[in-house]
Backbone atoms as SQL, in Angstrom:
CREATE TABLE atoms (id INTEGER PRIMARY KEY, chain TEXT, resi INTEGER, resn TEXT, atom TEXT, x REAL, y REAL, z REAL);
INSERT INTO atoms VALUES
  (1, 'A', 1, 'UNK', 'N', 34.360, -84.003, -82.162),
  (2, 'A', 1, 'UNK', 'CA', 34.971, -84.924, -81.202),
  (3, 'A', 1, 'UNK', 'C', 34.659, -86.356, -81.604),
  (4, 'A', 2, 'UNK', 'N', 35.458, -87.069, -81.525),
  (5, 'A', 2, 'UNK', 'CA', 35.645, -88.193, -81.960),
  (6, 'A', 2, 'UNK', 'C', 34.986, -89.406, -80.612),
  (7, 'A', 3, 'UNK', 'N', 33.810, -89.836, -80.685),
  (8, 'A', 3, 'UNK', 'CA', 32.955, -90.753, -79.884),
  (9, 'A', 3, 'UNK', 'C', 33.569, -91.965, -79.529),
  (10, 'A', 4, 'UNK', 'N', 33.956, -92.496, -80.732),
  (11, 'A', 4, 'UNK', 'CA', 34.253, -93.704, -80.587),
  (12, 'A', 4, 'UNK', 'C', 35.515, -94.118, -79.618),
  (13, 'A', 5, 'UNK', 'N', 35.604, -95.153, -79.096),
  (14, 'A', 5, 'UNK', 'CA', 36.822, -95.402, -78.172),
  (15, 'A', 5, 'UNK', 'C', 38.000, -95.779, -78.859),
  (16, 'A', 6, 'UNK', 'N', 38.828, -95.329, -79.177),
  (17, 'A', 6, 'UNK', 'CA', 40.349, -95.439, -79.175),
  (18, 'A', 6, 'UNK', 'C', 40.649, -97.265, -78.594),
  (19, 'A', 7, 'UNK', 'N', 41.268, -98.109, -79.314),
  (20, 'A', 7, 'UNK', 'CA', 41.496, -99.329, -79.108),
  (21, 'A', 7, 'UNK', 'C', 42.476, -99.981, -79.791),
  (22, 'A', 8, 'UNK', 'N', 43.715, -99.871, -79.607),
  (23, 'A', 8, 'UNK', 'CA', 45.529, -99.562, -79.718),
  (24, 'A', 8, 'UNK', 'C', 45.500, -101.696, -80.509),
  (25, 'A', 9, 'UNK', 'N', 44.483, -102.055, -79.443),
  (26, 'A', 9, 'UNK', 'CA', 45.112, -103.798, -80.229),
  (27, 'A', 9, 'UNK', 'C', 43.909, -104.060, -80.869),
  (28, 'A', 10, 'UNK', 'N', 42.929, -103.378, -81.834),
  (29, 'A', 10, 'UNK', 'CA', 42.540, -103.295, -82.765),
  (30, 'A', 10, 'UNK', 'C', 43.031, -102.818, -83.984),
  (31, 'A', 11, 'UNK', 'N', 43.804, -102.702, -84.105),
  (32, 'A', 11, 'UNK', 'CA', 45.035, -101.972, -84.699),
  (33, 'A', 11, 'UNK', 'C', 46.186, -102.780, -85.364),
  (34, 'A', 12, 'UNK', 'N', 46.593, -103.114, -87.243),
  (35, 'A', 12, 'UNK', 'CA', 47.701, -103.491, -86.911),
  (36, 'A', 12, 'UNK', 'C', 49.013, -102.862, -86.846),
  (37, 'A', 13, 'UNK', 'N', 50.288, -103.705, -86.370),
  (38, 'A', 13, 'UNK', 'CA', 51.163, -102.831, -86.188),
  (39, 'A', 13, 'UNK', 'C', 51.544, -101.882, -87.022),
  (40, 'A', 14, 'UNK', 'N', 51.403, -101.871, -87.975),
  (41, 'A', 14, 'UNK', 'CA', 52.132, -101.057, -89.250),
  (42, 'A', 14, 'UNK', 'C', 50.831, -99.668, -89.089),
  (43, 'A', 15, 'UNK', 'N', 50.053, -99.774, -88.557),
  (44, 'A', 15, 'UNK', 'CA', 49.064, -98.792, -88.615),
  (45, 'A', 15, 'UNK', 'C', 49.260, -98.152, -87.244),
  (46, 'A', 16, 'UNK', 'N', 49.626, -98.881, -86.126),
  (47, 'A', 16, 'UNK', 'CA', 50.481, -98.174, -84.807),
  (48, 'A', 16, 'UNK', 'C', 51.356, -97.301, -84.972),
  (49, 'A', 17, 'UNK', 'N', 52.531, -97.893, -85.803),
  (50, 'A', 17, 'UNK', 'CA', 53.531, -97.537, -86.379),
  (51, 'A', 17, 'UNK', 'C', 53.262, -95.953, -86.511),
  (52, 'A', 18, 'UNK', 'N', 52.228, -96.063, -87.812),
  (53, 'A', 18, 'UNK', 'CA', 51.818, -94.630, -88.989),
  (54, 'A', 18, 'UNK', 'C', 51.210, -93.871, -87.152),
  (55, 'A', 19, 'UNK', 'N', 50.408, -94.234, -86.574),
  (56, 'A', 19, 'UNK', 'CA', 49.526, -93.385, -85.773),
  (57, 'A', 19, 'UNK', 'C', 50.991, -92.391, -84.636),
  (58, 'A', 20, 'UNK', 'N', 51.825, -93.062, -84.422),
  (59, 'A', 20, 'UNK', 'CA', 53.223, -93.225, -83.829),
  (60, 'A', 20, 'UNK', 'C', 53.661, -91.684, -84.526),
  (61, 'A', 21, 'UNK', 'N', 54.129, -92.484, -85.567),
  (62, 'A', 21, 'UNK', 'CA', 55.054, -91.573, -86.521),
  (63, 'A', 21, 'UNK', 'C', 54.461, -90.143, -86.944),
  (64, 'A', 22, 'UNK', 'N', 53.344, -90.175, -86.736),
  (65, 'A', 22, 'UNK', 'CA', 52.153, -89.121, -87.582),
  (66, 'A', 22, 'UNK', 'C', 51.212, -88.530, -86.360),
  (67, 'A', 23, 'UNK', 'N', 51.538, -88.563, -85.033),
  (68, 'A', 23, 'UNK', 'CA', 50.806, -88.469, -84.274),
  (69, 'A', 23, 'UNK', 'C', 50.062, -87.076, -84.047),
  (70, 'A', 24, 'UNK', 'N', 51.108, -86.166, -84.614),
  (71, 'A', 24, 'UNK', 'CA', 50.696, -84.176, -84.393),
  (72, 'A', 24, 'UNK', 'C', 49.912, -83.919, -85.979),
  (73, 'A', 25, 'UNK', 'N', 49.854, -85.214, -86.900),
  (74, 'A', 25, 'UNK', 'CA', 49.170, -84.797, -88.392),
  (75, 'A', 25, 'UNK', 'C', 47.788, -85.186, -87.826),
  (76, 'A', 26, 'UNK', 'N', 47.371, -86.642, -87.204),
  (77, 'A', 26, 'UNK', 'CA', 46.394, -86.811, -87.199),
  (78, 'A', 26, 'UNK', 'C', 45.993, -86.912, -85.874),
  (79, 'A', 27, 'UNK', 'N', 46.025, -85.395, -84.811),
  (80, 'A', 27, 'UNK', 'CA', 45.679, -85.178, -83.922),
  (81, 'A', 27, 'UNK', 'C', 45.197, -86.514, -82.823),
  (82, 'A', 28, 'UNK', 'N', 46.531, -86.992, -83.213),
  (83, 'A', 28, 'UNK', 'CA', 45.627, -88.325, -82.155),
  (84, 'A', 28, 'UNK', 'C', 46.088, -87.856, -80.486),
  (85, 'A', 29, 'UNK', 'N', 45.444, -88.073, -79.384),
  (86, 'A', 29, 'UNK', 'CA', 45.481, -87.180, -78.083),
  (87, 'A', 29, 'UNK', 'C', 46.672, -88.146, -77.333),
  (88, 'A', 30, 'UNK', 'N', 46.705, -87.473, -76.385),
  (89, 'A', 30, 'UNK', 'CA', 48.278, -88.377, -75.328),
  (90, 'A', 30, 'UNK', 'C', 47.562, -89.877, -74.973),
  (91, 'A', 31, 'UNK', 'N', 46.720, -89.631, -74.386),
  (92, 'A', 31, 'UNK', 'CA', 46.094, -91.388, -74.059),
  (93, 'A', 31, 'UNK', 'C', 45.801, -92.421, -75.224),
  (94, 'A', 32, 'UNK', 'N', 45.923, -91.870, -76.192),
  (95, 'A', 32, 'UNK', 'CA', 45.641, -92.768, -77.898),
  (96, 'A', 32, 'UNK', 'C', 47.353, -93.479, -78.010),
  (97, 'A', 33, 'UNK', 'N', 47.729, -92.096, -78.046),
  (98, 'A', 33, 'UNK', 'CA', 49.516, -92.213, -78.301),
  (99, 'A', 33, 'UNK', 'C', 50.219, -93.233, -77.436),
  (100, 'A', 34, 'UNK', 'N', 49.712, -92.997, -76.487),
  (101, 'A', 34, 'UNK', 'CA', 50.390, -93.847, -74.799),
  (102, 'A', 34, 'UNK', 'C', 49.809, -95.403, -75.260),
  (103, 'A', 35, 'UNK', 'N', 48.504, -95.584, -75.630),
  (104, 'A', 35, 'UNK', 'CA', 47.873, -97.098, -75.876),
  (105, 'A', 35, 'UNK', 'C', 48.731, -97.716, -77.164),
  (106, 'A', 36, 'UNK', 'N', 49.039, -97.045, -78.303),
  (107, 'A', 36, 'UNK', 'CA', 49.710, -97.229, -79.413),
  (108, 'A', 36, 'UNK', 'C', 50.864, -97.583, -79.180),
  (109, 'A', 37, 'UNK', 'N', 51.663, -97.307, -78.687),
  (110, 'A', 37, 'UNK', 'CA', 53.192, -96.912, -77.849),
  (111, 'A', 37, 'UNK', 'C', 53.294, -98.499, -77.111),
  (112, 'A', 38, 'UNK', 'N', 52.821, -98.808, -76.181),
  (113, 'A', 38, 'UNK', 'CA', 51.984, -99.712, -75.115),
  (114, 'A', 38, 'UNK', 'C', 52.196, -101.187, -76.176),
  (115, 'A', 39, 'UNK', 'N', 50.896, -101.009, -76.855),
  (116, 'A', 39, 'UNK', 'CA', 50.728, -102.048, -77.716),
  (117, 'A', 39, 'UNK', 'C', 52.116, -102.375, -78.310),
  (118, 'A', 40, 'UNK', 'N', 52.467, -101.673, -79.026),
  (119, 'A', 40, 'UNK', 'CA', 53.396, -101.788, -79.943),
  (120, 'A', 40, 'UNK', 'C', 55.200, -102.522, -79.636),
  (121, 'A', 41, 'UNK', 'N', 55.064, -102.182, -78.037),
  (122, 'A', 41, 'UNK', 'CA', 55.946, -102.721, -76.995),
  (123, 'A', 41, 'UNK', 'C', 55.364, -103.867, -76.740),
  (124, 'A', 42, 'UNK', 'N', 54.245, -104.135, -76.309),
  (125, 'A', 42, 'UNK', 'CA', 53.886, -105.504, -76.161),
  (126, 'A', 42, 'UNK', 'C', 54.328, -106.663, -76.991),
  (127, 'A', 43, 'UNK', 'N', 53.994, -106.501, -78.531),
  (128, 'A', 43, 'UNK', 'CA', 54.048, -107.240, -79.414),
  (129, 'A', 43, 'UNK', 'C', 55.491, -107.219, -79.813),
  (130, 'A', 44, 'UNK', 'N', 56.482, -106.354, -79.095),
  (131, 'A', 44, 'UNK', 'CA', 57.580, -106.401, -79.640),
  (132, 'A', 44, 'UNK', 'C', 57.894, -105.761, -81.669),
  (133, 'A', 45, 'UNK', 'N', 57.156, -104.915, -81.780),
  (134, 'A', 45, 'UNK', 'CA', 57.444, -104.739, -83.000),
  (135, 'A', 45, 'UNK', 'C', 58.108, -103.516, -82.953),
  (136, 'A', 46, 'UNK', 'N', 58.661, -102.513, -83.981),
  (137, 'A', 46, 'UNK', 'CA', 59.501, -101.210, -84.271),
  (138, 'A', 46, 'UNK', 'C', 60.105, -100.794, -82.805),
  (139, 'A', 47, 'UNK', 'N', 60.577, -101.619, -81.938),
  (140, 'A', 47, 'UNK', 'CA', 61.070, -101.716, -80.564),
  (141, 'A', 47, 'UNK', 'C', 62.291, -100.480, -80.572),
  (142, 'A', 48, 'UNK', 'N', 63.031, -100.677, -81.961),
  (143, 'A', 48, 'UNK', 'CA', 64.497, -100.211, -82.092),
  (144, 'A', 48, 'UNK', 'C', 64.242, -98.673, -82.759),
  (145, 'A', 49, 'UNK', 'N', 62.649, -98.680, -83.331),
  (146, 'A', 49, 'UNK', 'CA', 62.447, -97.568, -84.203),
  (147, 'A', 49, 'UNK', 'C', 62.271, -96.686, -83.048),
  (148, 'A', 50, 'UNK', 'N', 61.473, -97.033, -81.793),
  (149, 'A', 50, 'UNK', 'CA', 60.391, -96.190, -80.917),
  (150, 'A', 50, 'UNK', 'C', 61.537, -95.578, -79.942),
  (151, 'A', 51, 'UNK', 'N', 62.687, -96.624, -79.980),
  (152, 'A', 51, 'UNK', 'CA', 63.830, -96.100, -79.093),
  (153, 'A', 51, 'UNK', 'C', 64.803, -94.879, -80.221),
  (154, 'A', 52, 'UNK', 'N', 64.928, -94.910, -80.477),
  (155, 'A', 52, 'UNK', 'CA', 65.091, -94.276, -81.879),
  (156, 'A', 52, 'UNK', 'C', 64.330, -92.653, -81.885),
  (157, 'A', 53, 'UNK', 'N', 63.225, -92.857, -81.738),
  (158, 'A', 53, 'UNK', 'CA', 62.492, -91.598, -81.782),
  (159, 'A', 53, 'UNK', 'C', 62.310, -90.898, -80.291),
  (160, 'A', 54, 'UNK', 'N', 62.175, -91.380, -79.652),
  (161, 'A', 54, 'UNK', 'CA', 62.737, -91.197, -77.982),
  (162, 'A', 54, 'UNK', 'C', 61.034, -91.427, -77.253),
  (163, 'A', 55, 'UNK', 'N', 60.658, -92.568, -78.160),
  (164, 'A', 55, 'UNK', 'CA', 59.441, -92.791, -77.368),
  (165, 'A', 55, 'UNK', 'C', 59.150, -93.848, -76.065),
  (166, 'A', 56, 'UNK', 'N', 60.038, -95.385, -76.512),
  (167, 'A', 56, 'UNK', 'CA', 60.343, -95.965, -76.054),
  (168, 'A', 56, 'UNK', 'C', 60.204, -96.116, -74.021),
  (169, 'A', 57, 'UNK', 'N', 61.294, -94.821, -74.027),
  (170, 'A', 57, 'UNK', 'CA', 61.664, -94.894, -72.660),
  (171, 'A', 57, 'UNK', 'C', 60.283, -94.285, -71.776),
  (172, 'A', 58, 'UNK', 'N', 59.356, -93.992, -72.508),
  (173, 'A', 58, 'UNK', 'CA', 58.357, -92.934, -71.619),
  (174, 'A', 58, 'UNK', 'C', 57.816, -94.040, -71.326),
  (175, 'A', 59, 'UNK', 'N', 57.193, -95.073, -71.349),
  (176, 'A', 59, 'UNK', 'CA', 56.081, -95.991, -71.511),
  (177, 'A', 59, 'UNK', 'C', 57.312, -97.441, -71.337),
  (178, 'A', 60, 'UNK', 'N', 58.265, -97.481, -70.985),
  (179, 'A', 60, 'UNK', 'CA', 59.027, -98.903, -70.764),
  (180, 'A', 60, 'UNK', 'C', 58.840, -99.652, -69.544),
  (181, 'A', 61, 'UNK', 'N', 58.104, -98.885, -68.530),
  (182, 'A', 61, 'UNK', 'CA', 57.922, -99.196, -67.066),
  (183, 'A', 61, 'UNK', 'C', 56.713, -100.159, -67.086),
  (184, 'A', 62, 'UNK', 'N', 56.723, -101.209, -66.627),
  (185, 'A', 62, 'UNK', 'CA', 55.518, -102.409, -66.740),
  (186, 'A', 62, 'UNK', 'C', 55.678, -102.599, -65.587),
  (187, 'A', 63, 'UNK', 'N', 54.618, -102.512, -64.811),
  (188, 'A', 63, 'UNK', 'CA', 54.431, -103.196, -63.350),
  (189, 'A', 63, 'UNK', 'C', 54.510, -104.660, -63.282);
């Protein structure tokens, strides 16, 4: 088990991206995925890719 805390804007995008794209290779868990996802919307980056993969819409809701 992996100790360390999971921290999505420690991260750069292109490495969101890979964690994104690769998420069932490198067992990363739903709350890693959801922070990655999150971030990655924030900063506005692969916006068109994440909609694209049908990730987008899960995580588009911002209070």
């Amino acid at each position: 088990m992996n100790t360390r805390t999971f921290n999505a804007s420690e991260l750069c995008s292109r490495k969101l991206w890979q964690l994104v794209n690769n998420a069932a290779e490198t067992q990363v868990d739903d709350d890693a995925l959801a922070q990655a996802i999150s971030e990655l919307a924030t900063r506005r980056r692969y916006l068109e890719e994440l909609q694209e993969i049908g990730k987008l819409e899960d995580h588009s809701h911002h209070p």
